[in-house]
C-alpha positions in Angstrom: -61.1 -35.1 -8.5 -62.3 -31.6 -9.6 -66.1 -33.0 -8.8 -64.4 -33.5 -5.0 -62.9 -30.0 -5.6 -66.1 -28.1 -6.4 -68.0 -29.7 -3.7 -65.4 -28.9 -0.8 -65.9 -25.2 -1.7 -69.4 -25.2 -2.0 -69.8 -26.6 1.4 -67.2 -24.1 3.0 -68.8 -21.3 1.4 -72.2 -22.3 3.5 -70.7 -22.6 6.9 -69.4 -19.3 6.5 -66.1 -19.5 8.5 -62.7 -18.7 8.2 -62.6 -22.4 5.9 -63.3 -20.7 2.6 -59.4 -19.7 2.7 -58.5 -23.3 2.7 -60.4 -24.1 -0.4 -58.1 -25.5 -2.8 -57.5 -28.1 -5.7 -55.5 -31.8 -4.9 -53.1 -30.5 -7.5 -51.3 -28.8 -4.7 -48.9 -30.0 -2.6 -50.6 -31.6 0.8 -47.9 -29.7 3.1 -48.0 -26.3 2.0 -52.4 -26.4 2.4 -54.0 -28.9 4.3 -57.0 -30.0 3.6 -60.0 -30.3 6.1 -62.5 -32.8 5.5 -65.9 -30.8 6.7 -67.8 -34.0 6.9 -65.6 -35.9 9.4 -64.0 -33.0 11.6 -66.0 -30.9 13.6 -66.1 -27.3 13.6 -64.7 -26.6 17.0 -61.4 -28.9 16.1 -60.5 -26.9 12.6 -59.4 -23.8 14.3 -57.1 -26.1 16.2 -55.7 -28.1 13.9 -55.1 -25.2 11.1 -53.1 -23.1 14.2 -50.9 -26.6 14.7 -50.5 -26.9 10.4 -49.3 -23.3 10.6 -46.8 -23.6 13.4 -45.0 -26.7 12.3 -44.5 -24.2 8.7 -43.1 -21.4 10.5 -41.1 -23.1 12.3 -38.9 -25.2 9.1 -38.1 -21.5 8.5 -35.7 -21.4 12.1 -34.4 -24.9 11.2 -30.6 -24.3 9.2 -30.0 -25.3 5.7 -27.9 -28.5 5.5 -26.5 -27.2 1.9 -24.5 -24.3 3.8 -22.5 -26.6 6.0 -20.4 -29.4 5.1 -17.3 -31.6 7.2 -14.6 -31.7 5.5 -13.5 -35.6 5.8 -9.5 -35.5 5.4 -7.5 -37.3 7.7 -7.3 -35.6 10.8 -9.3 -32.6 10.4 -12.8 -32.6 11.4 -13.7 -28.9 11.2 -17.0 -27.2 10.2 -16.5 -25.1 7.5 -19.0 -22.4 6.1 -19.7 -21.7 2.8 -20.1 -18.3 1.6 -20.6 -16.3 -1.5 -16.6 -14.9 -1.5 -15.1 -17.8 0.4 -11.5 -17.4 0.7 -9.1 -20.5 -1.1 -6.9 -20.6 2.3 -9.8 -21.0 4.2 -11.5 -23.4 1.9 -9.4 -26.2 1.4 -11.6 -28.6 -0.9 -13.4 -26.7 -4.1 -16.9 -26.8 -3.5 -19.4 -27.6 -6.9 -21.6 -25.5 -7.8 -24.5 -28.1 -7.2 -23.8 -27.5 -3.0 -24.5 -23.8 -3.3 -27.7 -21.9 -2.9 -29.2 -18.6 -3.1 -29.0 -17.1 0.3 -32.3 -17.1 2.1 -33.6 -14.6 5.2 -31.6 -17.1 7.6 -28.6 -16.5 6.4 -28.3 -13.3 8.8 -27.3 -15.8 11.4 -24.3 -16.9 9.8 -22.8 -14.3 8.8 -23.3 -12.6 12.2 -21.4 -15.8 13.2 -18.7 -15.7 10.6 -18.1 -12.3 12.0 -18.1 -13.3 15.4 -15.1 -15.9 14.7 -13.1 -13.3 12.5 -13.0 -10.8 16.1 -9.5 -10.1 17.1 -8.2 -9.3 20.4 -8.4 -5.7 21.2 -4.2 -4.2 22.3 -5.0 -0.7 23.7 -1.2 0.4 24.0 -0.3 4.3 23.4 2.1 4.8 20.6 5.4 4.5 21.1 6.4 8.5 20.8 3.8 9.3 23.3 5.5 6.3 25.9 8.6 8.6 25.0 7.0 11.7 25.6 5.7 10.8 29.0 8.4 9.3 30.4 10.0 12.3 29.9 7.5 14.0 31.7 7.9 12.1 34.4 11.8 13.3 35.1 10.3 16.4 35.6 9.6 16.4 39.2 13.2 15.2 39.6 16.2 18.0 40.5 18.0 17.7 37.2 14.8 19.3 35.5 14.6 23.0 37.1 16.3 24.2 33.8 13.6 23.1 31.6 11.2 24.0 34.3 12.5 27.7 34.2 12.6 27.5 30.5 8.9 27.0 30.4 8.0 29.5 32.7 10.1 32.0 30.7 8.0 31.6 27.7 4.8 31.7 29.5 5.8 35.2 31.1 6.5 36.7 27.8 2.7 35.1 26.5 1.2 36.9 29.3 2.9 39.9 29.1 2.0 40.2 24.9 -1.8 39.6 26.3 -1.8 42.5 28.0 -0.3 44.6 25.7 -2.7 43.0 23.3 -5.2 44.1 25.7 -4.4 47.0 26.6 -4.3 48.5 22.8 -7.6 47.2 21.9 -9.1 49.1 24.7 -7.6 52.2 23.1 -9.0 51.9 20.3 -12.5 50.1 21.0 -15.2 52.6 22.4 -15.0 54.3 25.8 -16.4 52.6 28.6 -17.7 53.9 32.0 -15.0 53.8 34.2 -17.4 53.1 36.9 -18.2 50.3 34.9 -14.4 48.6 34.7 -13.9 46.2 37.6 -17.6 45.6 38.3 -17.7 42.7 36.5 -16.5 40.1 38.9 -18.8 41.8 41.5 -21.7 41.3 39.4 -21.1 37.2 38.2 -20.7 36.3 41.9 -23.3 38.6 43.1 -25.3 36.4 40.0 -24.1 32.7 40.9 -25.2 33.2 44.8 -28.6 34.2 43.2 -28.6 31.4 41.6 -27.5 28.9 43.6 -30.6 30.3 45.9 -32.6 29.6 43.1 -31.9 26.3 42.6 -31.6 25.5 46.0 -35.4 26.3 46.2 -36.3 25.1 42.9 -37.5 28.3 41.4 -37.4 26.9 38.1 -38.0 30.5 35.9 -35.9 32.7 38.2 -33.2 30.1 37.9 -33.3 29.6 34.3 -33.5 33.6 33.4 -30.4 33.9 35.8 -28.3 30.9 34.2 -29.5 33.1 30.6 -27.5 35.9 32.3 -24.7 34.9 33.6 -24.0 32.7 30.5 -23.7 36.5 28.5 -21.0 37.6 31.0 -19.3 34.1 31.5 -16.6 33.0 28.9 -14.0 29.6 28.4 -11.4 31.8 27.7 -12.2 35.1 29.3 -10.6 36.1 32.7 -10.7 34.1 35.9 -14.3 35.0 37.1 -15.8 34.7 33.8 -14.4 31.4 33.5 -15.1 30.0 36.8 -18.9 31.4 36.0 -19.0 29.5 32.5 -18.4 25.8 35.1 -20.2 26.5 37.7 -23.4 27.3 36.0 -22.8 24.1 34.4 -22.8 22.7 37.8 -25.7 24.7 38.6 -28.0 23.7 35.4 -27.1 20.1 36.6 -28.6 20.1 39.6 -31.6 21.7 38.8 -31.9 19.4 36.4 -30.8 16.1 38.5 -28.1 14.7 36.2 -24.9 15.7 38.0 -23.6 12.3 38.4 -24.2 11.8 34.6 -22.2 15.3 34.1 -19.6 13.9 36.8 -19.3 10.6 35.2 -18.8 12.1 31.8 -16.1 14.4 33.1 -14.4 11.7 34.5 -14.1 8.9 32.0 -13.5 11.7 29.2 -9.8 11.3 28.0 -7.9 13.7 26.1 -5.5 13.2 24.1 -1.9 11.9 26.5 -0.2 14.1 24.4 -2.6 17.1 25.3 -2.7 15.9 28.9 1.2 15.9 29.2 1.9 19.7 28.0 -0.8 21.0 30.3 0.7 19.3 33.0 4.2 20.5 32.0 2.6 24.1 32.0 0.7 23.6 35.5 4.3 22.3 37.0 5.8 25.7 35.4 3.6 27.6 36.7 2.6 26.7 39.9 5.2 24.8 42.3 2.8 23.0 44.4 3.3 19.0 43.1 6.8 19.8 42.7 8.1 21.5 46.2 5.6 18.5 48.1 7.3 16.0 46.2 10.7 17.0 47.1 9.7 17.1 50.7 8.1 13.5 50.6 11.7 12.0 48.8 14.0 13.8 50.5 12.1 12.3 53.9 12.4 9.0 52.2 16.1 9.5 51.3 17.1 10.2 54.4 15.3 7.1 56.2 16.7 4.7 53.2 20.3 5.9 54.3 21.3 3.1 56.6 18.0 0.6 55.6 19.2 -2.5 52.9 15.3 -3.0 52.3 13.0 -0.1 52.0 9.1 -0.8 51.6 7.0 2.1 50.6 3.3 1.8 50.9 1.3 4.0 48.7 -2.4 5.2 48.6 -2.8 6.2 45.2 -0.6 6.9 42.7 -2.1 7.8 39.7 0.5 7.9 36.9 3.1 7.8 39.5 4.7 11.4 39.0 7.0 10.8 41.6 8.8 7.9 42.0 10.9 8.1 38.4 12.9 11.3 40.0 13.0 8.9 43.2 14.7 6.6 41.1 16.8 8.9 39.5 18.2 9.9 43.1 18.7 6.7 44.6 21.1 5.8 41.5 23.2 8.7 42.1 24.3 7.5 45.5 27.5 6.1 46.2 26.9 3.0 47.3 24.4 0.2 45.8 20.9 1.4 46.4 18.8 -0.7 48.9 16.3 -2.7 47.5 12.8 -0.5 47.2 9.9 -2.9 47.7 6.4 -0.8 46.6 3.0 -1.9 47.3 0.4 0.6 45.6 -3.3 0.9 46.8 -5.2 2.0 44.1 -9.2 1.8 43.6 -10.1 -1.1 41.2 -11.2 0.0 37.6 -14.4 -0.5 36.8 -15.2 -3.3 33.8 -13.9 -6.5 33.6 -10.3 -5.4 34.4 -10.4 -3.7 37.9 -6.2 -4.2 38.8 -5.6 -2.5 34.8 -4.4 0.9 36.4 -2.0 -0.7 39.1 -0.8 -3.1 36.5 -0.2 -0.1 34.2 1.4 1.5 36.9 3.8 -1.4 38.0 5.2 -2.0 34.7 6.0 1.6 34.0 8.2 2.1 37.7 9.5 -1.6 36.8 10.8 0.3 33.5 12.7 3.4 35.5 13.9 1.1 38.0 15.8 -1.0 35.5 16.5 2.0 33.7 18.1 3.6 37.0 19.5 0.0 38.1 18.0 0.0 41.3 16.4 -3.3 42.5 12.8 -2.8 42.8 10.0 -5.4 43.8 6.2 -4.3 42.6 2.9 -5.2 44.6 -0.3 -3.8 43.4 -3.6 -3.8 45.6 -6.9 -3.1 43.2 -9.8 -2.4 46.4 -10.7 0.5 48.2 -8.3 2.2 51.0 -10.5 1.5 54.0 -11.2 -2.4 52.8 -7.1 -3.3 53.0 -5.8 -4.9 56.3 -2.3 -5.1 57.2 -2.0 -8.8 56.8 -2.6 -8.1 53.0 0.7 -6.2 52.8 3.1 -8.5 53.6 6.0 -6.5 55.6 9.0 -8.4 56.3 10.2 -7.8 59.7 13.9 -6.8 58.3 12.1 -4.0 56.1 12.1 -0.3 56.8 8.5 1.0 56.2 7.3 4.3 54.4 3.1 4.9 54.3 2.6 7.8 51.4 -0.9 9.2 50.4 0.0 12.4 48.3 -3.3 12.0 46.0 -7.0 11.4 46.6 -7.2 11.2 50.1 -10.5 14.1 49.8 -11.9 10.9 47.7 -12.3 8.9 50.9 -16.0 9.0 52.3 -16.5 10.5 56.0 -19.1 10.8 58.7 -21.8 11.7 56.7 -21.7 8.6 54.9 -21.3 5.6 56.7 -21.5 5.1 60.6 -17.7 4.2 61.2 -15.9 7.2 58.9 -13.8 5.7 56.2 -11.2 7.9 56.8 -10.7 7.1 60.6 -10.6 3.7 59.4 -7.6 4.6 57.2 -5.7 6.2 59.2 -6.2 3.3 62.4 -4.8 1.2 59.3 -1.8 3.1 58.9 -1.4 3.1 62.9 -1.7 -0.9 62.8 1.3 -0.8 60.1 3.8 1.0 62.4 5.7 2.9 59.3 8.6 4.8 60.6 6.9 7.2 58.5 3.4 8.1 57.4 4.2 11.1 54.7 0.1 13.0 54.1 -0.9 15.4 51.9 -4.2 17.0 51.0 -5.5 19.7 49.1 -6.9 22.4 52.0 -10.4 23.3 51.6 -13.6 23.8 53.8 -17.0 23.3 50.9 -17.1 20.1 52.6 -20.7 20.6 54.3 -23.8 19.1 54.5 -25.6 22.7 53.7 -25.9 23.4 49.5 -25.7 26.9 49.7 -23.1 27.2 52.3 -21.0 24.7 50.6 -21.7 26.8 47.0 -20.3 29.9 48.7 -17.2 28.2 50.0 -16.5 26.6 46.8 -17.2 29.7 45.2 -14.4 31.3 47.4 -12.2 28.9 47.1 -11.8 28.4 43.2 -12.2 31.9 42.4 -8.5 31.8 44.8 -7.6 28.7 42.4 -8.4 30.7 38.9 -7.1 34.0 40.0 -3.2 32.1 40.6 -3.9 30.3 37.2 -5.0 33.6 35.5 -2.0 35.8 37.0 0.7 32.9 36.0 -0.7 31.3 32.5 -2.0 32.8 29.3 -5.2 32.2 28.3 -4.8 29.5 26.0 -6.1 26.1 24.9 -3.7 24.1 27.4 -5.2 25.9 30.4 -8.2 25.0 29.3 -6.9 21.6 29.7 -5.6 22.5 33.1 -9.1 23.7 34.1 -11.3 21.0 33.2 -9.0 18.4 34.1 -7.3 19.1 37.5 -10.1 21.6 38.9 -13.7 21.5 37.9 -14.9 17.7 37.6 -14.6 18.6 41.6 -16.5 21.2 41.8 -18.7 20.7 39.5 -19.7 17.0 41.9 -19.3 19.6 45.1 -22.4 21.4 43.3 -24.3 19.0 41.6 -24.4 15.9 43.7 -25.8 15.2 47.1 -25.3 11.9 49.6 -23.1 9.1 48.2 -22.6 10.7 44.5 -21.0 13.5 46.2 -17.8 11.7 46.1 -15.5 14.6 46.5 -15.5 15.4 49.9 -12.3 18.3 50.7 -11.2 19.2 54.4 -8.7 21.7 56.0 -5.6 20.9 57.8 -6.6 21.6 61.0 -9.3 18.3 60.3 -6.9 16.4 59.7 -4.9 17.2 62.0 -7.5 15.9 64.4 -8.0 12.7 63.1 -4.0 11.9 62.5 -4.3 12.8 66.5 -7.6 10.3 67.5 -5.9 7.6 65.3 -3.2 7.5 67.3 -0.2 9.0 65.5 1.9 11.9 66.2 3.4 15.1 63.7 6.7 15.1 63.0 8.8 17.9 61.9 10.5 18.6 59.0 13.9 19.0 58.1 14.8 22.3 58.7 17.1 22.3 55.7 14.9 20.7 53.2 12.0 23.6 54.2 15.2 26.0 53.5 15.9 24.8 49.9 12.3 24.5 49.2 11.5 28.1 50.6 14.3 29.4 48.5 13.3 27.4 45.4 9.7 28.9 45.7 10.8 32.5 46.5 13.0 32.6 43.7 11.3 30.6 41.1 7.6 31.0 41.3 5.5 34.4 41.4 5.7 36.7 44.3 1.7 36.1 45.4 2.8 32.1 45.9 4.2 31.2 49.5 5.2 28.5 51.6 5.2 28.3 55.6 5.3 25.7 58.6 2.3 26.0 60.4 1.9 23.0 63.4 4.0 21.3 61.8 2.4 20.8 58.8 3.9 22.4 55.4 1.3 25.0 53.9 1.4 26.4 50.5 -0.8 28.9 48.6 -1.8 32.0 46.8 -2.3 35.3 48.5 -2.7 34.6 52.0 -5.1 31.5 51.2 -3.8 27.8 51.9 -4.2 25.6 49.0 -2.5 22.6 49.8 -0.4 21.4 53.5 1.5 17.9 54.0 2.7 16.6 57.3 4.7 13.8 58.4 3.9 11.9 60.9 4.7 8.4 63.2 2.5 5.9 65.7 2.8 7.1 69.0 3.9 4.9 71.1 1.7 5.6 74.2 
């Protein structure tokens, strides 16, 4: 055998190939190192052969170890059960011997990714319980029983502001004496700087524009006044599109979520402070109320609703009448959630009115619609013919994509919709802007204008504080900041004036209707005597405006199908 042995090698050693690695004694196992006889095989088959040896080895190392499972044979249970190092008893039910076990090899990776796979648990995302508390509270705040803790609120914000100033006023006593030329300039000077900017970028002049952003980022501040804070986002907005990630910034903007908690006290503080949600949702149930009078079944269509703000007051109302409330029936339109749960807002949503209508006792029927507004056909809403129906879009409606972006406008699609429904009431609101143009810089200096109006109301009525903060980057600049950024179909914000819509309520083929003249009384009065002097409220064509210092902010009308 070792005569064999000696001979093999010599002979591999003169053909001088890769063979002299397989040169080896019989003492060894034949399927850990073949052996090639050199006299029999030729040369052009040993490549071939060692390559298929090699394979059939590396491949045992895939195929699972038979010691690490075992069936466990009691009557009536026929389960695969996997051994581990720290098996648990309850899991385990026969003891295994020690003879069954093994060290753990590089394949054992597999099973315990496995193992891990079959201990995941359903994920519950549910807030806590004090924060459901917390927010339903919240919710009674657009009601008329709140105006107390309302003024409360306000109370203590005017004393805040008033301390800042004082604050402010002392420190420039004492701080170093400044040109007085110089005071007041400042606002001049960041606008002057974000036009210059916005040219910039709209030309990509990448060092101009990046030395500028360098500049205004020394006068801008978060927590500085309202142009210095306005600066601080828009260059944000700027940087992004020079850059070309303002749907990544947009998207990030969006799907951030603060705290509910945090959320829910700046909203309490943007309600205080500015009476625009509150006064149009007054107007919008007080024109339900009085067409539920003599109805037995009211059904209120709704496009968009985000945490419903306010239908828990409606409820509140309806259970406060003397006779047994009619039975509400609401369908909500909502845009489908992305993932694998698009209906997980509208489910949200109909569980929470479902709670305050039981809480209220007022019968209530639910619907919710997850699909885009233009997409939803009248058949899909199911109106009985005995029902009294009410068409509400108070949010979102500037989300709905227009001429620029598809052939037939989204928007006049809508609004034939609602024509199709015949509501005896179509109840709109929007927020009233005009950035909405094809042109960067023109639509730059219009949004420019019209959020330094916006952060001029929120610097005269809040202090400057952590929870306007929240206000700002939550209500206000994910807007703006996709108005600046984002061109074509990411530019998903897409804002129009009054008089727009009033043309397209018109071409749809519905017609204004006035408000009550007494509700525009109370709400004139509640304004005047509640809110700061700069904040007003008018009719103009029959359309409700509201705003701050001569400049319309937001407008709802009412209108109906007309009949010719």
């Amino acid at each position: 055998m070792n005569q064999q042995s000696s001979i093999a090698c010599d002979s591999a050693k003169q053909n001088n190939g890769f063979v002299s690695r397989q040169c080896h004694t019989h003492d060894s196992p034949s399927w850990k190192h073949p052996v090639f006889d050199l006299t029999s095989t030729k040369s052009s088959e040993i490549p071939s052969v060692w390559q298929f040896q090699k394979g059939v080895e590396e491949s045992v190392k895939f195929l699972p170890n038979n010691d690490k499972l075992f069936l466990d044979l009691e009557p009536n249970k026929y389960k695969l059960i996997q051994e581990t190092e720290h098996s648990d008893p309850s899991i385990c039910p026969k003891k295994i011997s020690n003879a069954t076990r093994s060290k753990k090899k590089a394949n054992d990776s597999d099973f315990n990714l496995l193992d891990r796979r079959r201990q995941k648990q359903i994920a519950v995302y549910s807030d806590p319980p004090d924060e459901n508390e917390v927010f339903d509270a919240f919710l009674l705040l657009f009601g008329p029983k709140s105006t107390e803790e309302v003024t409360t609120i306000r109370e203590i914000l005017q004393k805040e502001i008033r301390y800042e100033q004082s604050e402010a006023k002392a420190s420039k006593k004492k701080s170093i004496k400044i040109d007085k030329n110089q005071i007041g300039k400042g606002s001049v000077i960041l606008c002057s700087l974000l036009v210059s900017c916005s040219e910039t970028v709209f030309t990509n002049n990448w060092l101009a524009a990046i030395e500028l952003m360098k500049e205004i980022r020394e006068w801008s501040s978060p927590t500085g006044d309202s142009i210095q804070r306005l600066a601080y986002y828009f260059i944000d907005g700027l940087e992004a599109r020079l850059a070309g990630t303002g749907s990544e910034i947009y998207g990030k903007l969006v799907s951030k979520q603060p705290k509910l908690t945090d959320i829910l006290k700046a909203c309490q503080l943007y309600l205080a402070s500015c009476p625009f949600e509150r006064s149009l949702f007054y107007i919008a149930n007080q024109t339900i109320y009085n067409i539920a009078k003599d109805a037995t079944r009211v059904h209120i269509i709704t496009y968009g609703v985000i945490y419903g703000y306010q239908w828990p007051s409606f409820f509140e109302h309806l259970s406060d009448w003397k006779r047994t409330p009619p039975k509400i029936r609401m369908t909500v339109i909502e845009e489908p959630e992305p993932g694998f749960r698009p209906n997980k807002r509208v489910e949200a949503i109909g569980q929470r009115l479902t709670f305050f209508a039981k809480r209220f006792n007022v019968p209530f029927e639910y619907q919710g619609i997850a699909s885009k507004w233009e997409n939803v056909q009248r058949e899909d809403l199911y109106i009985g013919k005995d029902e009294k129906v009410i068409v509400c879009c108070l949010v979102n409606s500037s989300m709905l994509p227009d001429e620029t972006t598809a052939i037939c406008s989204p928007r006049d699609y809508f609004l034939k919709t609602v024509r199709k429904i015949k509501p005896h009431a179509f109840i709109h609101r929007i927020w009233n802007a005009s950035y909405n143009t094809p042109f960067f810089l023109t639509r730059f200096r219009l949004a420019l204008s019209h959020y330094s109006c916006v952060f001029d109301m929120l610097d005269s009525t809040l202090p400057r504080n952590t929870e306007r903060v929240l206000i700002e980057t939550n209500l206000f600049i994910p807007n703006a900041i996709n108005s600046i950024a984002c061109e074509w179909l990411e530019r998903v914000y897409r804002p129009e004036t009054y008089k727009q819509w009033q043309a397209r309520h018109l071409r749809a083929g519905l017609e204004p209707v006035p408000v009550d003249s007494l509700i525009m009384e109370n709400i004139k009065y509640f304004v005047r005597e509640c809110y700061h002097k700069n904040i007003f409220i008018d009719e103009d064509d029959r359309w409700v405006v509201m705003g701050w210092k001569g400049v319309i902010l937001r407008a709802m009308s009412i209108w109906k199908p007309n009949v010719t």
